[in-house]
RODO-2510 file (C-alpha; in nm, 4 decimals, decimal comma):
residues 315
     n   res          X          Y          Z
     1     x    -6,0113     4,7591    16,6866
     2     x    -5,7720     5,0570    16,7459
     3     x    -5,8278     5,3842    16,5662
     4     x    -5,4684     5,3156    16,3618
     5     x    -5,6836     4,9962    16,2704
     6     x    -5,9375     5,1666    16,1014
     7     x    -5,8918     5,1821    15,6826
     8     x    -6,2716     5,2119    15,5827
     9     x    -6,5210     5,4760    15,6230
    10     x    -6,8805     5,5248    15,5516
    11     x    -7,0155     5,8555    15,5279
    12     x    -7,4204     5,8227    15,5422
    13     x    -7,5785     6,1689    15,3888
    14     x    -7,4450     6,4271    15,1733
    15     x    -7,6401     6,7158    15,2871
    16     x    -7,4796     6,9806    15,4894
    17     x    -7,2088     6,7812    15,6700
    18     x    -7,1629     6,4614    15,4966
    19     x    -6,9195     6,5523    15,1949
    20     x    -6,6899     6,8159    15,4123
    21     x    -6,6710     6,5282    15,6566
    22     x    -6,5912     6,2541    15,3466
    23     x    -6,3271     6,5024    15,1913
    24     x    -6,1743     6,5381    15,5099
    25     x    -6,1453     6,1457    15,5573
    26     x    -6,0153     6,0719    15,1958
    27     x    -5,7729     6,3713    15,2054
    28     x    -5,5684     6,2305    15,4717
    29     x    -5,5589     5,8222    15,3620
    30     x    -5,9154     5,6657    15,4559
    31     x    -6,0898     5,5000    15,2100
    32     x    -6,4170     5,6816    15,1997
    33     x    -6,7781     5,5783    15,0997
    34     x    -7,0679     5,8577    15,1075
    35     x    -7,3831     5,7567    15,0595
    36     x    -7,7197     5,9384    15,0136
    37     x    -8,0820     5,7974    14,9440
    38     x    -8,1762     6,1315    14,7110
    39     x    -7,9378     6,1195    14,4292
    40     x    -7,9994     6,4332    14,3564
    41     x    -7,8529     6,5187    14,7029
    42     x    -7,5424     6,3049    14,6733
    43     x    -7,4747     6,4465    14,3399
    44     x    -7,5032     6,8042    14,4895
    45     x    -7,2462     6,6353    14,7063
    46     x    -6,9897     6,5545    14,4344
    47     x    -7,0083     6,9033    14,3584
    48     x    -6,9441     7,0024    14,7163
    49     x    -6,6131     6,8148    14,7843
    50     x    -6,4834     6,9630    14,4707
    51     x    -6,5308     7,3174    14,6271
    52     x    -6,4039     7,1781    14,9258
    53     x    -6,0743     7,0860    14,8062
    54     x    -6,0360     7,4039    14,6171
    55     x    -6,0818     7,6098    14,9012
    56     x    -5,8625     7,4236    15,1015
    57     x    -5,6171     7,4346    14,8101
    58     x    -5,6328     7,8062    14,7660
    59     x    -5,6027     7,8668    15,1328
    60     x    -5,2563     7,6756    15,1454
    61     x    -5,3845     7,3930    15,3309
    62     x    -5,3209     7,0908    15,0357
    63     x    -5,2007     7,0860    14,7412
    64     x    -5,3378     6,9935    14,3986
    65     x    -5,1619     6,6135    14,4093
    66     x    -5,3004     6,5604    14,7196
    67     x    -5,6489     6,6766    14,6651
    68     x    -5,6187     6,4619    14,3645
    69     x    -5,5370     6,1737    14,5957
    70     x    -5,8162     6,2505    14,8237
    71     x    -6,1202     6,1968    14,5025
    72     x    -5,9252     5,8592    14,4655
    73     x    -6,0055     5,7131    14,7247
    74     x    -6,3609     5,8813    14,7716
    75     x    -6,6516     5,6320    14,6574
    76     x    -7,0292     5,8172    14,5869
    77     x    -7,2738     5,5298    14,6027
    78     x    -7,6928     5,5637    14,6356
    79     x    -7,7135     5,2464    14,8100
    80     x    -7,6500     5,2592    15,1849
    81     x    -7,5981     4,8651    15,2397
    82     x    -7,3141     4,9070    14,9372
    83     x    -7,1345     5,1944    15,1350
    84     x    -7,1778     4,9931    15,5197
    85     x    -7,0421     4,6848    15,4139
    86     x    -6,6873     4,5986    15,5466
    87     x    -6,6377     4,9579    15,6518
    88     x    -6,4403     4,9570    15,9348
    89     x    -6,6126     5,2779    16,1174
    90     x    -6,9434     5,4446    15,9892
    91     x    -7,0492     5,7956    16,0734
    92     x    -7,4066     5,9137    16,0051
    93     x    -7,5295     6,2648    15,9051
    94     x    -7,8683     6,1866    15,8891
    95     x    -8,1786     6,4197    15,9859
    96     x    -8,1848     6,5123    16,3518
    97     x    -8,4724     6,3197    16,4819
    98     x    -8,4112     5,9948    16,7120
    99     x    -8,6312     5,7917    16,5856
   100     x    -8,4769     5,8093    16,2295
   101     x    -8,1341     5,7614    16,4144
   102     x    -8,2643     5,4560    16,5863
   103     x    -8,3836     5,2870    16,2723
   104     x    -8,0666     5,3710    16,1055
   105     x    -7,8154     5,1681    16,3504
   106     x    -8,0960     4,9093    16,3789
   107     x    -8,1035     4,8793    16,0255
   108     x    -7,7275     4,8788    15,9538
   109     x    -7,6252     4,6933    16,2568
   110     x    -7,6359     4,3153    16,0907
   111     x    -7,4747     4,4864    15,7859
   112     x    -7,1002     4,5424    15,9395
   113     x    -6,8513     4,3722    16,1267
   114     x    -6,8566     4,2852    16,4483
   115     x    -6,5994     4,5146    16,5476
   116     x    -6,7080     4,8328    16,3366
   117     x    -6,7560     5,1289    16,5355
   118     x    -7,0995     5,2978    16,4804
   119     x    -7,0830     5,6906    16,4801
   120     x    -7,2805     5,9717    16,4942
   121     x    -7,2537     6,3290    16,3740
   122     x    -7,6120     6,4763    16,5919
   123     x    -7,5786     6,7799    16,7211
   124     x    -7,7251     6,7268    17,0586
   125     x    -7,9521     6,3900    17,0610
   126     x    -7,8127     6,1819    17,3955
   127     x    -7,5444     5,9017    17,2059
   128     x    -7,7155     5,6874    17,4714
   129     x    -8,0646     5,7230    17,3325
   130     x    -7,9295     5,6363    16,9781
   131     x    -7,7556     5,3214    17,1073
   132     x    -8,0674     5,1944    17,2590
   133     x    -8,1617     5,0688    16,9365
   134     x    -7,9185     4,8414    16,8422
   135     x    -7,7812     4,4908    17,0291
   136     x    -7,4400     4,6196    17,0655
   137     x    -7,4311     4,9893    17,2277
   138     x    -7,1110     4,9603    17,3283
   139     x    -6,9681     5,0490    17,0268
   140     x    -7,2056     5,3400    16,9596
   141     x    -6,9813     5,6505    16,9911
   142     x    -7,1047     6,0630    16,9418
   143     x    -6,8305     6,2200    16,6879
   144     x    -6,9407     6,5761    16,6782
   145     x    -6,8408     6,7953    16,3499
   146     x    -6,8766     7,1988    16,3553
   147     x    -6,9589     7,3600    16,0268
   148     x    -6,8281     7,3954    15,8337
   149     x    -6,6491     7,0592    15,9125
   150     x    -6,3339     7,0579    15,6538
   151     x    -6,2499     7,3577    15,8712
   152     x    -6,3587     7,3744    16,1760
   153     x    -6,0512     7,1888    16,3699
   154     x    -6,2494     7,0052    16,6757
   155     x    -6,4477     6,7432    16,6840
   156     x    -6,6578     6,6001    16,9705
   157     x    -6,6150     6,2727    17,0745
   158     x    -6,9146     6,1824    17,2970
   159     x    -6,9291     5,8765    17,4946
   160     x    -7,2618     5,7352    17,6077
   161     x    -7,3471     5,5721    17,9054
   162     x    -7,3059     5,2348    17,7605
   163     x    -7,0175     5,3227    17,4780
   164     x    -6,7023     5,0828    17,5291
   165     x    -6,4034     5,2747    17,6580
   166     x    -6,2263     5,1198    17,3963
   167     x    -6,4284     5,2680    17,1041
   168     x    -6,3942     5,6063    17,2655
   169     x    -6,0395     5,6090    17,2496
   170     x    -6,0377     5,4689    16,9210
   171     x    -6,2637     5,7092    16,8034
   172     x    -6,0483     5,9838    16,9767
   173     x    -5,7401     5,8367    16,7489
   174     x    -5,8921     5,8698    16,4046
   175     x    -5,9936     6,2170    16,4978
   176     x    -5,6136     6,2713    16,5335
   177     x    -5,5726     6,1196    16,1750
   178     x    -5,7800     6,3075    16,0300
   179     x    -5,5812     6,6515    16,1737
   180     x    -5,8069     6,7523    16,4196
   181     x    -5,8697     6,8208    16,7715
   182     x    -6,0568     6,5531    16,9633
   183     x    -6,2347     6,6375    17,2790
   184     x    -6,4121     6,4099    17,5038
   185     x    -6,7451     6,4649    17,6593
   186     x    -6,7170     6,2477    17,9908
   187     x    -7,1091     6,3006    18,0175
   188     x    -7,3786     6,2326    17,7363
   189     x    -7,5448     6,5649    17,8112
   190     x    -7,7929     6,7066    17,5051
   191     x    -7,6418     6,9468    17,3298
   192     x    -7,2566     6,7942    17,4551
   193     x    -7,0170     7,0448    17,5182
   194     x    -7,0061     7,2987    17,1926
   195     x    -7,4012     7,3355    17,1456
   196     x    -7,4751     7,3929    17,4944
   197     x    -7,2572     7,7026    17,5515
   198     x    -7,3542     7,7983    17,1869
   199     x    -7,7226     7,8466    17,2369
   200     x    -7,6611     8,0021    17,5598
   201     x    -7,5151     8,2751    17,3744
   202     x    -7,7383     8,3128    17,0870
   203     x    -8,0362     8,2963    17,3887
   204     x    -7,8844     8,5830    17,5481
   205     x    -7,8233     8,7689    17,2280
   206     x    -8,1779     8,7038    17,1076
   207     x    -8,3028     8,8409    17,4682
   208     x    -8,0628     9,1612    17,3661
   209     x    -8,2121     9,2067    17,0469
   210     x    -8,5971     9,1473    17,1974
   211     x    -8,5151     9,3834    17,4635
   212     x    -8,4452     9,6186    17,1638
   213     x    -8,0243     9,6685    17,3843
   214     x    -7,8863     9,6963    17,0438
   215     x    -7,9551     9,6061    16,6351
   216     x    -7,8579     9,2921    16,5305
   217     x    -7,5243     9,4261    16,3637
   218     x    -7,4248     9,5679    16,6873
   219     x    -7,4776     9,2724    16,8660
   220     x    -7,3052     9,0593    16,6573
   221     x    -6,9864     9,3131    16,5974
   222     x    -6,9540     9,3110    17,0029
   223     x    -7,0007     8,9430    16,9904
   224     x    -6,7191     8,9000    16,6778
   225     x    -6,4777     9,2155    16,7851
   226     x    -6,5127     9,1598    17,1623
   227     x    -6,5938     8,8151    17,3091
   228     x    -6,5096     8,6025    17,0188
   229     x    -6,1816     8,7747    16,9871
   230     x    -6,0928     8,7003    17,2827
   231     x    -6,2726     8,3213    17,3358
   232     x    -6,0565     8,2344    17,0069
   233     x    -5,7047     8,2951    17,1972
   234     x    -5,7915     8,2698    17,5845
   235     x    -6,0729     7,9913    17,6603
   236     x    -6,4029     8,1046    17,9232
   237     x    -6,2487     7,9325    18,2012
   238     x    -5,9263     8,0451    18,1126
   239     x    -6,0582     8,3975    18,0731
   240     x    -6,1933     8,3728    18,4774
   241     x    -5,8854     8,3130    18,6210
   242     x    -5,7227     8,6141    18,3911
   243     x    -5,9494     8,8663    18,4974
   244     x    -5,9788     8,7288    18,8754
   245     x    -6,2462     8,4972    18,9944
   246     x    -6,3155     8,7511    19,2838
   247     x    -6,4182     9,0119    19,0128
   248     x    -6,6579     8,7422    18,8437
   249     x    -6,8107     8,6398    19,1878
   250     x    -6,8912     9,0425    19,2053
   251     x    -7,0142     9,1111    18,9222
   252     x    -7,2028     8,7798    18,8796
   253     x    -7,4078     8,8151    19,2233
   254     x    -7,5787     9,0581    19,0366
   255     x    -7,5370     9,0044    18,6627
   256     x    -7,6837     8,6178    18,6868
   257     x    -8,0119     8,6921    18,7880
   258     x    -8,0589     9,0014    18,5195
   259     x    -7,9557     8,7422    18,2222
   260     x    -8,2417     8,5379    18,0292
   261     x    -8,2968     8,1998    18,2043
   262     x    -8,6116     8,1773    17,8697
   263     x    -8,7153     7,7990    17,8398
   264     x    -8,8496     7,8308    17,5355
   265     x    -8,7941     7,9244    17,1570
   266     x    -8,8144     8,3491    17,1464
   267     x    -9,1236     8,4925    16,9430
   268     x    -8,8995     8,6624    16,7138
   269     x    -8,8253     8,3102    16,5977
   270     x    -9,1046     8,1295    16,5627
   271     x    -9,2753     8,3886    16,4483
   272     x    -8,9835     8,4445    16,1165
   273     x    -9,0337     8,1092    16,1034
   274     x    -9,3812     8,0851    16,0445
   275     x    -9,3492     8,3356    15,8279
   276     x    -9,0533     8,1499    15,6003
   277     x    -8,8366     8,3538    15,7104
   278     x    -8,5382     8,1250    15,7823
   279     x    -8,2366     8,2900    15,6647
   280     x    -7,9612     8,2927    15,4215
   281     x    -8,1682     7,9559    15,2427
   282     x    -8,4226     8,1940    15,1941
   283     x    -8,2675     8,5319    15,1807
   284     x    -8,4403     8,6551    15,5057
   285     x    -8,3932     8,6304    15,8263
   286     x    -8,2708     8,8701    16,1381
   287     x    -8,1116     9,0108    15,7610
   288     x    -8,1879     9,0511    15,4578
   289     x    -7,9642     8,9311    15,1399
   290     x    -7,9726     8,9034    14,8287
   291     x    -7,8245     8,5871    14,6481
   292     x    -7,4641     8,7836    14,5466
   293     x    -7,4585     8,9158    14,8890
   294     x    -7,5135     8,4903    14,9749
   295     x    -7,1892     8,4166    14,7472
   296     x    -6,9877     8,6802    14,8772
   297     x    -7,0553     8,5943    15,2516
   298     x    -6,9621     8,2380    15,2135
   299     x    -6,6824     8,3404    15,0113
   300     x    -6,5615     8,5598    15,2531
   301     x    -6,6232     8,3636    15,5901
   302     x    -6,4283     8,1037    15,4194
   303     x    -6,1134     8,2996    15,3836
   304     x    -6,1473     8,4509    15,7357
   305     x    -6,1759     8,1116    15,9257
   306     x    -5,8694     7,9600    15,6860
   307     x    -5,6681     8,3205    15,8149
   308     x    -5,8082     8,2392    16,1743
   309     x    -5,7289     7,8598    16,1806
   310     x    -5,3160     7,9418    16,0660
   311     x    -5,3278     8,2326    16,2795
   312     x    -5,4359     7,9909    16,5620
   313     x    -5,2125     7,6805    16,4775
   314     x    -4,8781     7,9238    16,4915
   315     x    -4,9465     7,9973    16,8369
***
């Protein structure tokens, strides 16, 4: 099956991920199942593409008709086996723990056809690890969203050590259909390609903050104002040959060894954590907020990355 093949798509959890990800398929001409065992949580997740659509709509990215088009062909069903069957390509967004992966493509794997293409949304769980549960891993593909994933234009395709090259490329296909970037991970690495350079940067920033270099605001406005500025329009390894690799082999010989190589999770964490301090969900973390502040942020990042992702696609 080539990704122009594919018609169907299942959509398994409506948490955080699942409905962006479903509203993103049914907006541009998949027919889209999402499934949930809570009801309450695929309800929530009714609600959620509706606020999807409206956002995109108010940002200039659809219009009304075709949003309406979109909740046409978007099915909400409680029963997984319903949404599966005869779907053509089905992408989980299930808890992050392999095991519950695992049991999920075992479970599902008798339940499609033989040339349905078996996705997953993890984070940073090895693709190959996943496939090892089912008879058929070579049509076990990663397909890696950012949040939040109606937005965030690039998807990771990840290709496991025993996915079919065939699936990749499919896989890499309905990524294009769906308006987005594709980029393949040639090596099923935890944490892929996104994640890994991610956390090195939130390590380091943590280390800053530990270290008491800066407050957390500062931090973050040279992270925003200065690096992401510049990582949104020139790309790391871009960014070495601009400034001269001679300059980074400099002013790493001595840099590298002072930055934190930490292992493990920082005590600041764990400890907030323990604590139940765990963020925005509940209205503490490295800040404080109260729940209008909550609305407002959301609000507000949401504009910024729509003015960010047209200020992007015109260059």
């Amino acid at each position: 099956m080539t990704g122009d093949d594919i018609k169907t798509v299942a959509i398994v959890g409506a948490g955080t991920m699942g409905p962006g990800m479903a509203a993103t398929f049914a907006r541009h001409g998949f027919e889209t199942r999402l499934t949930d065992v809570k009801p309450e949580v695929l309800e929530r997740g009714k609600g959620t593409v509706d606020v999807v659509y409206k956002t995109l709509i108010g940002g200039g990215f659809m219009s009304e008709a075709e949003a309406e088009a979109g909740r046409a062909r978007l099915t909400f069903t409680g029963s997984t086996e319903e949404a599966v069957r005869g779907a053509d390509f089905v992408l989980e967004a299930i808890p992050e723990k392999l095991e519950i992966k695992q049991s999920f493509f075992r479970e599902i794997e008798s339940l499609v056809g033989a040339e349905a293409i078996l996705a997953s949304n993890t984070s940073g769980i090895r693709i190959t690890a996943i496939a090892e549960a089912v008879r058929h891993p070579e049509r076990v593909v990663g397909m890696h969203w950012s949040n939040p994933p109606h937005m965030i234009p690039v998807i990771e395709v990840i290709k496991g050590e025993r996915t079919g090259d065939a699936v990749v490329e499919a896989t890499k296909r309905v990524v294009e259909r769906i308006g987005m970037i594709p980029v393949l991970v040639q090596k099923d690495v935890p944490g892929f390609i996104e994640n890994r350079i991610l956390y090195a940067i939130m390590r380091e920033a943590l280390h800053l903050l530990e270290e008491g270099v800066a407050s957390p605001a500062d931090i973050d406005t040279i992270t925003k104002w200065g690096i992401g500025y510049k990582l949104a329009v020139i790309g790391p390894l871009e960014l070495l040959d601009v400034a001269g690799l001679d300059i980074y082999n400099s002013v790493a010989s001595y840099l590298n060894a002072d930055l934190s190589a930490a292992t493990g999770v920082p005590s600041l964490i764990t400890e907030k954590v323990a604590a139940g301090e765990l963020g925005i969900k509940s209205g503490r973390g490295l800040f404080e907020y109260t729940p209008e502040q909550i609305q407002a942020l959301v609000q507000k990042r949401g504009r910024l990355l729509m003015a960010v992702k047209k200020a992007l696609s015109e260059g």
